[in-house]
Backbone as CSV, one residue per row, in Angstrom:
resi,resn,N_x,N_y,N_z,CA_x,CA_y,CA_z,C_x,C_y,C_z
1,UNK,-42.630,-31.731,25.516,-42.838,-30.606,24.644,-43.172,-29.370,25.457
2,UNK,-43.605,-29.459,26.821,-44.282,-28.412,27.130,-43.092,-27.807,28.184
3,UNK,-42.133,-29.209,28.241,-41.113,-28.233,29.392,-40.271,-27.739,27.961
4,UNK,-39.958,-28.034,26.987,-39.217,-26.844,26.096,-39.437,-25.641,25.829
5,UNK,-41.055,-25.905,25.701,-41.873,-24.435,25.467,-41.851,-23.519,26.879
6,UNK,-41.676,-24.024,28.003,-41.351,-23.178,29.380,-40.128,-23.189,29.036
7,UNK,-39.329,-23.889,28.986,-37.562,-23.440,28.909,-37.511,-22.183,27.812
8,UNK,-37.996,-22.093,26.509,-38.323,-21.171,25.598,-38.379,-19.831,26.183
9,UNK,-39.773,-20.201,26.896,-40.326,-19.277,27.251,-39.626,-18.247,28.614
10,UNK,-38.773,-18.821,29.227,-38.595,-18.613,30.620,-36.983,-17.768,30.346
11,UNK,-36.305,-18.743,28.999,-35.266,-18.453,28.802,-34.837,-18.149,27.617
12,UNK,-35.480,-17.924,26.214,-35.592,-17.756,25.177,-35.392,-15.582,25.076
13,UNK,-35.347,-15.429,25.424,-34.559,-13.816,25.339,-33.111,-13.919,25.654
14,UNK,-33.064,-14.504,26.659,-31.537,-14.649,27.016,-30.562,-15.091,26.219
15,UNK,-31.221,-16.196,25.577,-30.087,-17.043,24.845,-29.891,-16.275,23.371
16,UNK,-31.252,-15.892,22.715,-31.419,-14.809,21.676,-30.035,-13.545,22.293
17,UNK,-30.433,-13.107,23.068,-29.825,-11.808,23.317,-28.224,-12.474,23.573
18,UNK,-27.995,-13.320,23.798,-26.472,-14.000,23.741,-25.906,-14.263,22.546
19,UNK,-27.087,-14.943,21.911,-26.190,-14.969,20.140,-26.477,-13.577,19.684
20,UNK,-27.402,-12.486,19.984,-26.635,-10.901,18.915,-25.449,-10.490,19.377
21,UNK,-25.116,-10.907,20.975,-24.217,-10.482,21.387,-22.760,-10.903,21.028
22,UNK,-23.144,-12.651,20.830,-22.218,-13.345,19.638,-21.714,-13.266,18.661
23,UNK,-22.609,-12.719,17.690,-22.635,-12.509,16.659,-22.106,-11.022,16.503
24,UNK,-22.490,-10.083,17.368,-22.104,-8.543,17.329,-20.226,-8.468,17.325
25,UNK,-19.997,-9.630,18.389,-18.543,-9.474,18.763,-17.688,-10.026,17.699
26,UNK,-18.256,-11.381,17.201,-17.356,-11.747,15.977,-17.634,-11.228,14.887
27,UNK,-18.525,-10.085,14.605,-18.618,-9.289,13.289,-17.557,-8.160,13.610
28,UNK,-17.551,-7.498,14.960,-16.723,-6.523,15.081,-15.229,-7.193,14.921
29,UNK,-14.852,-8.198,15.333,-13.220,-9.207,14.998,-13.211,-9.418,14.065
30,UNK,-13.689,-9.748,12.867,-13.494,-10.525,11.595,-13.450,-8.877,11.114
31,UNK,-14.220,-7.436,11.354,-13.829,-6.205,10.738,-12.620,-5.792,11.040
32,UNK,-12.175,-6.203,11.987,-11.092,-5.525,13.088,-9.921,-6.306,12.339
33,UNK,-9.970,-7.769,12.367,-8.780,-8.475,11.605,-8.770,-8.198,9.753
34,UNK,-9.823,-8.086,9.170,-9.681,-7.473,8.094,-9.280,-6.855,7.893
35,UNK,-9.540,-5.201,8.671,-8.634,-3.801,8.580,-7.156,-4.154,8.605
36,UNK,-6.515,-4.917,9.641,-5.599,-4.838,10.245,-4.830,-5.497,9.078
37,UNK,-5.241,-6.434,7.949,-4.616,-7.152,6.947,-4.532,-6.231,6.101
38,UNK,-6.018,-5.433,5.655,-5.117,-4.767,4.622,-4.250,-3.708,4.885
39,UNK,-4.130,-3.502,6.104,-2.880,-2.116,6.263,-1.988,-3.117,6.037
40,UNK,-1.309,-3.875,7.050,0.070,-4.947,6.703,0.596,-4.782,5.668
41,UNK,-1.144,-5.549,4.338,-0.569,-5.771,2.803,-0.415,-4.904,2.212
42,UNK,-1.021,-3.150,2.988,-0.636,-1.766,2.245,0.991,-1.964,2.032
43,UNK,1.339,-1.676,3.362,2.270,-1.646,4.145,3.262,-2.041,3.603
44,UNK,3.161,-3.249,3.087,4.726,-4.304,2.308,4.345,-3.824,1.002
45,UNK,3.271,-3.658,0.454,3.422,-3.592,-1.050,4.369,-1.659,-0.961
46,UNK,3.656,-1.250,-0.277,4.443,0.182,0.001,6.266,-0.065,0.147
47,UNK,6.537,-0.738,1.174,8.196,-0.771,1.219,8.459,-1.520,0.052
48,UNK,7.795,-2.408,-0.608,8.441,-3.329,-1.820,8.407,-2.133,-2.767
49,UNK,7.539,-1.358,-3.107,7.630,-0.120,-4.445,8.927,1.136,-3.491
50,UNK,9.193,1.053,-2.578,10.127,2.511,-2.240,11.351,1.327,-2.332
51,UNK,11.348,0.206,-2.265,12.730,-0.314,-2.253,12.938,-0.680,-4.184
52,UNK,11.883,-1.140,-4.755,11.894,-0.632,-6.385,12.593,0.562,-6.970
53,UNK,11.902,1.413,-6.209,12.043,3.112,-6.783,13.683,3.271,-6.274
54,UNK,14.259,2.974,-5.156,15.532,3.004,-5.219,16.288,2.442,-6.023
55,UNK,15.873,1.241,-6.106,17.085,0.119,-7.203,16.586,0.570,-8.349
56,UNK,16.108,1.189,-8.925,16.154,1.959,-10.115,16.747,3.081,-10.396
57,UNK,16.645,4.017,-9.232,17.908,4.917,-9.147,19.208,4.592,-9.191
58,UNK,19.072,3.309,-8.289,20.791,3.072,-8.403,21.417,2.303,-9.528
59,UNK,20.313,1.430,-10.843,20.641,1.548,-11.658,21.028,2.425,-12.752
60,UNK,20.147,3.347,-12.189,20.304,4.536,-13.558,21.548,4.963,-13.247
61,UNK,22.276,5.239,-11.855,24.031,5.422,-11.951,24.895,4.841,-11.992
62,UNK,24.446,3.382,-11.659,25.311,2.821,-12.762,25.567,2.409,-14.089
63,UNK,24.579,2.851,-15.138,24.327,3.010,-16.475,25.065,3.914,-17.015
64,UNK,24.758,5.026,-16.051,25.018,6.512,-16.108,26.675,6.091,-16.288
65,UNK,27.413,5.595,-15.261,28.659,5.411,-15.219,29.603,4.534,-16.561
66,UNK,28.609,3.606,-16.720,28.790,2.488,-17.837,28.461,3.782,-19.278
67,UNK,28.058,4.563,-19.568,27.977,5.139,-20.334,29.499,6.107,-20.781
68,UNK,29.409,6.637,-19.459,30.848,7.222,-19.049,31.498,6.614,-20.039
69,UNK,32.198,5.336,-18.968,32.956,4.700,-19.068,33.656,4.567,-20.752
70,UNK,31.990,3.879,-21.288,32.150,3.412,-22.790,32.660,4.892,-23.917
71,UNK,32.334,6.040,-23.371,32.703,7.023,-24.343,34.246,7.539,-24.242
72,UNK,34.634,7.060,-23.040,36.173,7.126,-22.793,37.264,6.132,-23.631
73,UNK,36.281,5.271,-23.274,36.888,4.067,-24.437,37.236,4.685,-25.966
74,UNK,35.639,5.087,-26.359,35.681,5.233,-27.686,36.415,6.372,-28.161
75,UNK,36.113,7.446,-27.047,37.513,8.349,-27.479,38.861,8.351,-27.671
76,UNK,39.245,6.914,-26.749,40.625,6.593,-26.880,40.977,5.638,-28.638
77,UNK,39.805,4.963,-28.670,39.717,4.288,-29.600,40.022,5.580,-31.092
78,UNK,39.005,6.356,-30.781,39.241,7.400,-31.845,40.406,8.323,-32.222
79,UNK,41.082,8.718,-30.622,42.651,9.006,-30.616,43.168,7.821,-31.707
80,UNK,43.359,7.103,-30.964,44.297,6.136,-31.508,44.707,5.760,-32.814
81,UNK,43.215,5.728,-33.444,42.619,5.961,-34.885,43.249,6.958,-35.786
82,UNK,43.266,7.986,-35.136,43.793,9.184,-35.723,45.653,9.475,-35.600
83,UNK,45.674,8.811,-34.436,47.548,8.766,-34.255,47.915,7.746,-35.295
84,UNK,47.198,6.683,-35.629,47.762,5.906,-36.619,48.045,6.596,-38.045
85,UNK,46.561,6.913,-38.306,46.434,7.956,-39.692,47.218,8.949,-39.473
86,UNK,48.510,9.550,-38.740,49.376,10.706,-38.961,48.637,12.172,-38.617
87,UNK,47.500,12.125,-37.668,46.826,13.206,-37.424,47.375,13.701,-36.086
88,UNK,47.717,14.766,-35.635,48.001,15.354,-34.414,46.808,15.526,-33.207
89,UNK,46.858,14.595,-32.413,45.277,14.074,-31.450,45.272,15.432,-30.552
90,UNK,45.707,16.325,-30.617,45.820,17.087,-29.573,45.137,18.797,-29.394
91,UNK,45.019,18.567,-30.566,44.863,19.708,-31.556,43.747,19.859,-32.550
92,UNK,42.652,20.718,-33.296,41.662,20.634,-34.108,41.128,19.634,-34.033
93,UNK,40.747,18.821,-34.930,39.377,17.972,-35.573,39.497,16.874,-34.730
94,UNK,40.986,16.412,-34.120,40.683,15.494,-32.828,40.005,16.095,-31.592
95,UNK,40.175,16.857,-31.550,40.284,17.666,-30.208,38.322,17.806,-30.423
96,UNK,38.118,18.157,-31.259,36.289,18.328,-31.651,35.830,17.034,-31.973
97,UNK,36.221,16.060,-32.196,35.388,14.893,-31.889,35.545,14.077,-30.765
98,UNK,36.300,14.637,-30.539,36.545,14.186,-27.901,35.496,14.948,-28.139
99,UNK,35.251,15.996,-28.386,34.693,16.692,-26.916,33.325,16.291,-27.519
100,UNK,32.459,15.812,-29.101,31.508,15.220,-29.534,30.959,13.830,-28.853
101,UNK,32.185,13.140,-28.820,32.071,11.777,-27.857,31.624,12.221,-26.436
102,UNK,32.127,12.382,-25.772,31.987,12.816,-24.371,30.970,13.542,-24.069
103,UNK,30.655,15.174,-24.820,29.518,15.692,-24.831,28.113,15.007,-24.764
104,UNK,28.234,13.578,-26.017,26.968,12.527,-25.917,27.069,11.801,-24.962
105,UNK,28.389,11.695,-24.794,27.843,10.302,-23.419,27.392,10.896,-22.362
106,UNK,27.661,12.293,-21.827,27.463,12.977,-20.749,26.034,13.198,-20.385
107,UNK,25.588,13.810,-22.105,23.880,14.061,-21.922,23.184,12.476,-21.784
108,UNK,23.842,11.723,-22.861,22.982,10.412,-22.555,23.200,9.541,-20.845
109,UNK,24.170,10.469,-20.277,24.480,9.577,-18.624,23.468,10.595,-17.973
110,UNK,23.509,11.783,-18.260,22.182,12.510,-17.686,21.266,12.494,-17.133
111,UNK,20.644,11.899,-18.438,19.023,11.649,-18.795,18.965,10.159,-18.559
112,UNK,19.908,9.449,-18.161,20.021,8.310,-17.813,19.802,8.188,-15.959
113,UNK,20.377,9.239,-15.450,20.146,9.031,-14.098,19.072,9.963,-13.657
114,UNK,18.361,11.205,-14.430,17.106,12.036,-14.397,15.781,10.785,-14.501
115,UNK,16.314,9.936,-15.176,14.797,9.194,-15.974,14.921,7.532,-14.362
116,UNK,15.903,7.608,-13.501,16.332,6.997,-13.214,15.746,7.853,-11.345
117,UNK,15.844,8.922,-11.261,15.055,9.420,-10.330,13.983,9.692,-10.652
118,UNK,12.965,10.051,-11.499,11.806,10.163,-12.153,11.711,8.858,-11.385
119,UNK,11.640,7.880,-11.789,10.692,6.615,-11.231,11.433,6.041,-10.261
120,UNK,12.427,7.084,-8.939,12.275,6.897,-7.780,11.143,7.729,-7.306
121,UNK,10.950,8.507,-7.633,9.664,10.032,-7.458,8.659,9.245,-7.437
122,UNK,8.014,8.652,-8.709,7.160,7.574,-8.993,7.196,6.839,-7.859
123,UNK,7.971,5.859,-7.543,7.864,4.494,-6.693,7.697,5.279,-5.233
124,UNK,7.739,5.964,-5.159,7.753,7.027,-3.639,6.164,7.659,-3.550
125,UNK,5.911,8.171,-4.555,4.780,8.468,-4.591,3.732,7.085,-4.456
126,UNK,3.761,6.359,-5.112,3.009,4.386,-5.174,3.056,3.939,-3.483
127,UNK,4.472,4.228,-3.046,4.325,3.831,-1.500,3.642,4.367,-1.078
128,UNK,3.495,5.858,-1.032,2.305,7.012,-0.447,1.114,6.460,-0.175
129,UNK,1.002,6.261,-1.717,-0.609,6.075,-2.228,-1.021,4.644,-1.265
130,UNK,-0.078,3.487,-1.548,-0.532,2.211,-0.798,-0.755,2.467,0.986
131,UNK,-0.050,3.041,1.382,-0.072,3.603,2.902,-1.189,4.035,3.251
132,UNK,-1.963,5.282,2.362,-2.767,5.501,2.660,-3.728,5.112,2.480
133,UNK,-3.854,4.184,1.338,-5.209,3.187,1.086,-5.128,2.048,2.358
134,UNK,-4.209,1.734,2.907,-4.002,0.683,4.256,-4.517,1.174,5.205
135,UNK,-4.615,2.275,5.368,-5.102,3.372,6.678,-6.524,3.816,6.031
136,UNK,-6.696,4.092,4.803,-8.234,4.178,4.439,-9.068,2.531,4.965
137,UNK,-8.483,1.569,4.698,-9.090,0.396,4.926,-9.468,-0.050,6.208
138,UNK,-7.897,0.552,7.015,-8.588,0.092,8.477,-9.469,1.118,9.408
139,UNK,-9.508,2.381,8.693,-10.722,3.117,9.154,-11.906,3.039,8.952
140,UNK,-11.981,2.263,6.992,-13.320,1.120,6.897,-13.650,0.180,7.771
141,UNK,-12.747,-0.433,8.426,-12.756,-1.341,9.418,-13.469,-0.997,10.482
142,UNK,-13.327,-0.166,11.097,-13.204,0.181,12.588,-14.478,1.052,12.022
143,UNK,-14.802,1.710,11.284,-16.820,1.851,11.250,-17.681,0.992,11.252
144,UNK,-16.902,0.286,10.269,-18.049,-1.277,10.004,-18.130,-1.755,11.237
145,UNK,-16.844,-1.775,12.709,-17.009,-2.731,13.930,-17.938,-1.891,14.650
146,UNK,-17.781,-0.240,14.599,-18.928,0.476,15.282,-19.824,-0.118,14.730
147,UNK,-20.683,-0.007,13.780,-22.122,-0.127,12.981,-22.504,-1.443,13.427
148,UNK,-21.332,-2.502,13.466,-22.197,-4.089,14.057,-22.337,-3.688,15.789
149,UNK,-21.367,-3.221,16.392,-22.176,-2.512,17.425,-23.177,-1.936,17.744
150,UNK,-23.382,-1.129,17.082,-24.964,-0.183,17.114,-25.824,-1.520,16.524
151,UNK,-25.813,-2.013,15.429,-26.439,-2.846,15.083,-26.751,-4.120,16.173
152,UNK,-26.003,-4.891,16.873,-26.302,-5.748,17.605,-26.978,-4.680,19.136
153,UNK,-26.790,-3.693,19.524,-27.131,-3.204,19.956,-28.921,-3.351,20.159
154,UNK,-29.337,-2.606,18.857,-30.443,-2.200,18.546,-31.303,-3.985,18.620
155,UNK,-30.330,-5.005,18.232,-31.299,-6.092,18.758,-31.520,-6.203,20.124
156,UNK,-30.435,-6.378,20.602,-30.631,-6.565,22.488,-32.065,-5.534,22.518
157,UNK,-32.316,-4.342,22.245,-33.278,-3.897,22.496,-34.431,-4.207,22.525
158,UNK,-34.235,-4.489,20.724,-35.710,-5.394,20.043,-35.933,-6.740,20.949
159,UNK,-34.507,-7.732,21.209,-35.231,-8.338,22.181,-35.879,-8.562,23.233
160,UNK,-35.388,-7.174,24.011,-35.989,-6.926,25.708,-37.499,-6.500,25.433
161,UNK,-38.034,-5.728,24.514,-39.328,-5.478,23.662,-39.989,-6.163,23.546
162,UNK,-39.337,-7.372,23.143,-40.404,-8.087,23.011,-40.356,-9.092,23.541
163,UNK,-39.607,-9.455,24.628,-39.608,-10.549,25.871,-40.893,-9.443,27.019
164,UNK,-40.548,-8.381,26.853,-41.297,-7.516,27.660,-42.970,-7.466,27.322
165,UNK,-42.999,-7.462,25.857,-44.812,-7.338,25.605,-44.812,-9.046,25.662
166,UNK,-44.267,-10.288,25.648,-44.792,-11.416,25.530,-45.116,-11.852,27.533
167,UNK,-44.421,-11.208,28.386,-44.719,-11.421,29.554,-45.591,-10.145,30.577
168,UNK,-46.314,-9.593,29.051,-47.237,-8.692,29.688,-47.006,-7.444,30.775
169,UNK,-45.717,-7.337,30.424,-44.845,-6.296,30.976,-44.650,-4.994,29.685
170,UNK,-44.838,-3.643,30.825,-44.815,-2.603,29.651,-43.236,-2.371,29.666
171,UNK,-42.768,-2.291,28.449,-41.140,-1.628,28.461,-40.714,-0.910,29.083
172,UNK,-39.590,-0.685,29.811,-39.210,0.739,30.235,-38.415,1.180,29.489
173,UNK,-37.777,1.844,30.540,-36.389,2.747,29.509,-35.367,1.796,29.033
174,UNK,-34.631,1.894,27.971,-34.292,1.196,27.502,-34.560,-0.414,27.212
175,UNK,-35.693,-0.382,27.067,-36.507,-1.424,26.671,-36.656,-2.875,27.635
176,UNK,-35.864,-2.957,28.869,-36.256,-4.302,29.707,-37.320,-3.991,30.968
């Protein structure tokens, strides 16, 4: 019992001052690998919303097109309609319901590919936002690894303090 209490005694700062130092380094790694995850997971959730925000654009032109498409149809459909019934397609009341057909499909292909960049704008802006919350996180990171620094720091001190008043030694500068 009494050689533990000399081993304690002889060597009991050291080993203390080895585990804050332990402990200082794997608090600063476990901050350091934290930061570094959530940028990554910024990071992908960011390219997964700008690669969203595109394939929504590029649906909206091809909607846009499919809209087209279908009012061409129906205008032919409506010609046709009218060449049967003995109407002259070329001329008056045919001629104003083409340009009724088409006029709608045009605005509705429009506002089909406007509403279709709108939430590429959106999904561009979402990547922004995630980017910079990834880079807010790992700058949380990298304070928190300072602060367990200063923090394990300030023990090494406390321990030289008081390895220093238990062997009847006055502190010096910086406390050993």
């Amino acid at each position: 019992m009494a050689a533990g209490a000399a081993f304690m005694a002889a060597y009991g700062g050291y080993i203390a001052a080895a585990a804050a130092v332990a402990g200082t380094a794997y608090s600063v790694y476990s901050s350091q690998q934290a930061g570094k995850q959530a940028q990554l997971t910024a990071d992908a959730q960011a390219e997964q919303s700008q690669k969203d925000a595109d394939a929504a654009a590029s649906a909206a032109t091809v909607q846009a097109d499919r809209i087209r498409r279908l009012a061409r149809n129906q205008a032919s459909q409506a010609n046709a309609a009218m060449a049967g019934a003995g109407v002259e397609t070329g001329e008056g009341t045919a001629i104003n319901i083409n340009e009724e057909i088409i006029g709608n499909a045009e605005e509705d292909a429009t506002l089909t590919i406007l509403n279709g960049q709108a939430q590429k704008a959106r999904g561009y802006v979402d990547a922004s936002n995630l980017r910079s919350a990834g880079v807010q996180a790992r700058g949380a990171a990298n304070a928190a690894s300072a602060g367990s620094v200063l923090e394990g720091g300030g023990k090494l001190v406390d321990i030289g303090w008081k390895a220093s008043a238990r062997n009847g030694k006055t502190a010096t500068e910086g406390g050993y």
